[in-house]
Each structure stands twice: as C-alpha cells, then as structure tokens.
C-alpha positions as a Markdown table, in Angstrom:
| # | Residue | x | y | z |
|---|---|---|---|---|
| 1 | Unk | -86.3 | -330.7 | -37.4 |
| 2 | Unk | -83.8 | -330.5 | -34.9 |
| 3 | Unk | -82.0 | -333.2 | -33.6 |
| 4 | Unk | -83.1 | -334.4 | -30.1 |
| 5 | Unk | -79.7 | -335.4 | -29.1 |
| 6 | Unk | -78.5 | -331.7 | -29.5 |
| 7 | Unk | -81.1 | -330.7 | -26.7 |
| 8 | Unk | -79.6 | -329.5 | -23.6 |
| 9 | Unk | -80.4 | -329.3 | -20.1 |
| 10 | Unk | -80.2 | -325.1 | -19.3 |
| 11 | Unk | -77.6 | -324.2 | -17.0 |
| 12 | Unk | -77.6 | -322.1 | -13.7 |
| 13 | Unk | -76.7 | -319.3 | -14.9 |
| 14 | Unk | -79.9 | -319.8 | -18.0 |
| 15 | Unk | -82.8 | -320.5 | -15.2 |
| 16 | Unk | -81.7 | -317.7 | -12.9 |
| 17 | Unk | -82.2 | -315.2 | -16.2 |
| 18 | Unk | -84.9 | -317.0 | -17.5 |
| 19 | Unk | -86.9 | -316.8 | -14.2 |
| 20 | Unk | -85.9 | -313.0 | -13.6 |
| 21 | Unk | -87.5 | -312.4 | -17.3 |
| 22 | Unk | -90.7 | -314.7 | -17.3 |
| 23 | Unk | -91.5 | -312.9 | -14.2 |
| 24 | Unk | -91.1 | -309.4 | -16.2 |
| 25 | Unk | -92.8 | -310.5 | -19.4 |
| 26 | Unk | -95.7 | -312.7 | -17.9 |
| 27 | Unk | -96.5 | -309.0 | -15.9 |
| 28 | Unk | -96.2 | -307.5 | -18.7 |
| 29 | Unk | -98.3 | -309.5 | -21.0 |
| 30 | Unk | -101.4 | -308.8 | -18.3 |
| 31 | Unk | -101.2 | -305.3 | -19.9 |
| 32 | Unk | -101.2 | -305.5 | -23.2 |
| 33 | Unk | -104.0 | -305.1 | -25.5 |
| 34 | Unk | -102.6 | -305.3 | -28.9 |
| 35 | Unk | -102.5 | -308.2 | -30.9 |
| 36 | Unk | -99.1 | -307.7 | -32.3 |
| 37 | Unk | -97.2 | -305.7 | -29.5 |
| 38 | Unk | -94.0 | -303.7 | -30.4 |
| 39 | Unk | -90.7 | -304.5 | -28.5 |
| 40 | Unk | -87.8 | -302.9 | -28.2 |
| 41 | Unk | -84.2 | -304.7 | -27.9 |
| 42 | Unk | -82.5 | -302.2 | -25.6 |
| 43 | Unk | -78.7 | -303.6 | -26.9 |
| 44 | Unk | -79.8 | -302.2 | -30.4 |
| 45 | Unk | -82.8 | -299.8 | -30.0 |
| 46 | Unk | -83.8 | -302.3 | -33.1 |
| 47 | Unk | -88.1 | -302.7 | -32.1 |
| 48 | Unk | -90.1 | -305.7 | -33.5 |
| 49 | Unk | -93.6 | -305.8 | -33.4 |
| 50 | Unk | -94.4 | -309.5 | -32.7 |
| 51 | Unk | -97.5 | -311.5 | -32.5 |
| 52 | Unk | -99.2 | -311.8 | -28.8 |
| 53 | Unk | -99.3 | -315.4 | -29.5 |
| 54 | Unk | -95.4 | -315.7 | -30.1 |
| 55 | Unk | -94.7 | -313.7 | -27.1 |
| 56 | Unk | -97.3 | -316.0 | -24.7 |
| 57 | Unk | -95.0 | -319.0 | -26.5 |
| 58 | Unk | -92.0 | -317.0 | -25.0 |
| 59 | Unk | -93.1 | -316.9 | -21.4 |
| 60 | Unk | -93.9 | -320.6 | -21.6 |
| 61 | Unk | -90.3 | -321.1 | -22.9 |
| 62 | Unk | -88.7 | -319.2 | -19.9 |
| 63 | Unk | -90.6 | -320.5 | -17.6 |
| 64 | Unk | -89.7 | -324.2 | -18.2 |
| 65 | Unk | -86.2 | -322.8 | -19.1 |
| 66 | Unk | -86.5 | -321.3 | -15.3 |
| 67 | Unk | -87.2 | -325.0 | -13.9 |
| 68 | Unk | -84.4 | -326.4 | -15.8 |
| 69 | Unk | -85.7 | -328.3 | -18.1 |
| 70 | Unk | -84.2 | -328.8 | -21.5 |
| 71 | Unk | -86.7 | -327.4 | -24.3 |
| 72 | Unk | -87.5 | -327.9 | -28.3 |
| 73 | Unk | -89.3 | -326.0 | -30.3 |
| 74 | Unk | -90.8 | -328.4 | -33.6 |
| 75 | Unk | -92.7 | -326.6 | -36.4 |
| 76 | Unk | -95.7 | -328.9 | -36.0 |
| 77 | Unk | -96.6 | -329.3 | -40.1 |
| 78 | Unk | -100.0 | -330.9 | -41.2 |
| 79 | Unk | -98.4 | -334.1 | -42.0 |
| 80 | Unk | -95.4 | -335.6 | -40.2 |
| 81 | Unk | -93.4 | -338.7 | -41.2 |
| 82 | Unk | -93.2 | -342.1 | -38.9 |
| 83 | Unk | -90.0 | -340.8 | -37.2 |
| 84 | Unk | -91.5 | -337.3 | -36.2 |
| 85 | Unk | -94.9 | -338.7 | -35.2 |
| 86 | Unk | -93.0 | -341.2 | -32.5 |
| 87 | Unk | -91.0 | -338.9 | -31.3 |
| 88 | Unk | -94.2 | -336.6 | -30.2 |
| 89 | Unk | -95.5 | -339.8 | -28.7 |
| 90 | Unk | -92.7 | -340.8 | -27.0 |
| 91 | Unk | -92.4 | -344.3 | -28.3 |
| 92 | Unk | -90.3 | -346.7 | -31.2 |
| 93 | Unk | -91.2 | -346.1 | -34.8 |
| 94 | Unk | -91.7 | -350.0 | -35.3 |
| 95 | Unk | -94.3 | -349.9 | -32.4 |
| 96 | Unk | -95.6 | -346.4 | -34.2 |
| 97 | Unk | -95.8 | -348.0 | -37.4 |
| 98 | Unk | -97.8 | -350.9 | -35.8 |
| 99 | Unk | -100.3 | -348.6 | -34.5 |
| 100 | Unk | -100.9 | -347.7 | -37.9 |
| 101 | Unk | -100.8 | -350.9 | -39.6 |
| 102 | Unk | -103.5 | -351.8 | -36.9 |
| 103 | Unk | -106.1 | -349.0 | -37.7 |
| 104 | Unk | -105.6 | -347.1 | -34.9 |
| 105 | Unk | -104.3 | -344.1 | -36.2 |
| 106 | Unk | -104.8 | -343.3 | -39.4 |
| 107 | Unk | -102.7 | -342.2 | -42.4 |
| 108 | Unk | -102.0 | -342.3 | -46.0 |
| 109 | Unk | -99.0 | -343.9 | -47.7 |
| 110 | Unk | -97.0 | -341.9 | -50.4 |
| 111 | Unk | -94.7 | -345.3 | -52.4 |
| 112 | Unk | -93.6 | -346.7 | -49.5 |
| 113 | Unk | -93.9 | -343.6 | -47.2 |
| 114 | Unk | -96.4 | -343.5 | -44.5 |
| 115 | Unk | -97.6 | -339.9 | -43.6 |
| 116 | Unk | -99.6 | -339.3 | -40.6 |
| 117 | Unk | -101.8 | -336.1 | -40.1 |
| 118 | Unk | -100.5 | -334.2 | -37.2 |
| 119 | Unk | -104.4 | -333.7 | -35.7 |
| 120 | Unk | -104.6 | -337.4 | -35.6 |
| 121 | Unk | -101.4 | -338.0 | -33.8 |
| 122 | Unk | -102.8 | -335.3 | -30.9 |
| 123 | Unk | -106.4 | -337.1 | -31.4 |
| 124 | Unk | -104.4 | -340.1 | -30.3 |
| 125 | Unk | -102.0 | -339.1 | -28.0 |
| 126 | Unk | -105.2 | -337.4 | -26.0 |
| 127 | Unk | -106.9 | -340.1 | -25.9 |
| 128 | Unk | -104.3 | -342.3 | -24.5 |
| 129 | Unk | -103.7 | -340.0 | -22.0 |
| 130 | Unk | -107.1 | -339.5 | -20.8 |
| 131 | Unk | -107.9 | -343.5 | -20.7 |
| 132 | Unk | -104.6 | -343.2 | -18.1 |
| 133 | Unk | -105.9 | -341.2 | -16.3 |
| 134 | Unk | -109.7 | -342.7 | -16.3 |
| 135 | Unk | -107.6 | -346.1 | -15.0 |
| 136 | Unk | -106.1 | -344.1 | -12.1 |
| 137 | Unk | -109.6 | -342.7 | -11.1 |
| 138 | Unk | -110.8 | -346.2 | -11.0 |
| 139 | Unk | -107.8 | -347.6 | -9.2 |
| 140 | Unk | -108.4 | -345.0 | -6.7 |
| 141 | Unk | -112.0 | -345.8 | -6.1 |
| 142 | Unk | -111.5 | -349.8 | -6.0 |
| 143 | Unk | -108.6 | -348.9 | -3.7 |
| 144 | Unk | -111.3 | -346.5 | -1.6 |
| 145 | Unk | -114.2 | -349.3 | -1.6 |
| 146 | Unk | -111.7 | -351.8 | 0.3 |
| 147 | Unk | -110.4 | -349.5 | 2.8 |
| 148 | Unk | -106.5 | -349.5 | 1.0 |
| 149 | Unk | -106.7 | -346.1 | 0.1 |
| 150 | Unk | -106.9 | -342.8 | 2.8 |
| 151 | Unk | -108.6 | -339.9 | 1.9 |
C-alpha cells in the first residue's frame, strides 16, 4: 500500500490538464455504450480496451486532481490489517484497536494479528457518518424551535 506521506498535493500546471481532460472524457463517457471501450494513446497509436468502470474511476481522479486535491488510490482487499483499516477511518490504530476490543466492529484474530473485513469497516464508517449527520438535523431543529436558527 502506498505510503500516505508520499502523497502530494497536484500542482498548477496538473489541475489545469486535469480539468481540460475530465471535461473531454466525462463528455465522452455520455456516449459510450460498451462495457470495455477501446482507447487509443495518440503518442503511440498503442489502443487498450479498458473497463467502463476504470475509466468512470478515471474521471473521478481528474476531477479531484482538477480541484487540487492530493489523491490515493488503495486496492481495497477483503480483509485489511489494524493500520490500513485506521487509515480509511481517519483515526489512531490504538483508538481502532479499541473499537474492536469493544465489539463494535468486528474481526478475527490470526496469532496475535487482528484482521478486519473491509465491508465492516465501511458498515462502520457509514454508520458513524450518518449518526453525524442525524445530530446536525436535530441541532438544527432545537436551534429552529427557540428562534436561534434563520431559515
């Protein structure tokens, strides 16, 4: 997996490019009715028939590319190690490793090794996110019912 240190923000010259072809290739995608498109690289004349699915990933990649923001691509495999699975979340490994210790995500322990299902790490991470954002819906209405909040 690559390292998350290595992961730059794109330059200028990188969004400017990266705009001019997410523009081209999210037109382009509209039109196509293939499941495994051919391409041609013009440099070459080399063509590459590539799954409609990688190329929709590409667009997504230019298009945050185009906004400036850095970008990593992780092969997501069925099981991920402590270290992979809080990096997706975003948090420590001791406070990951808590989580698990605590039942609330599961996983299965190889020796000493915990492994964590990838499907559960996204079960949790979803859920998190959507108890967030059920707490700012009801922050917003008690702010509403006394008059703090304008609408």
């Amino acid at each position: 997996m690559e390292n998350l240190e290595l992961i730059k923000k794109p330059s200028k010259e990188e969004q400017i490019t990266a705009m001019k072809s997410y523009r081209t290739l999210a037109a382009t995608l509209e039109g196509l009715h293939s499941e495994n498109p051919e391409i041609e690289i013009e440099e070459t004349s080399e063509k590459i028939v590539i799954p409609l699915r990688a190329l929709k990933l590409l667009a997504q990649i230019l298009e945050i590319t185009s906004q400036g923001k850095p970008i990593s691509i992780i092969p997501i495999a069925t099981e991920m190690t402590t270290q992979a699975a809080s990096d997706f979340l975003g948090c420590s490994r001791p406070h990951l490793v808590k989580l698990l210790e605590e039942g609330k995500i599961s996983f299965t322990k190889i020796g000493r090794h915990r492994r964590i299902k990838f499907d559960d790490i996204k079960e949790y991470k979803n859920k998190i996110k959507q108890n967030q954002k059920n707490h700012l819906i009801e922050i917003m209405k008690s702010d509403e019912e006394l008059g703090l909040y304008d609408s």
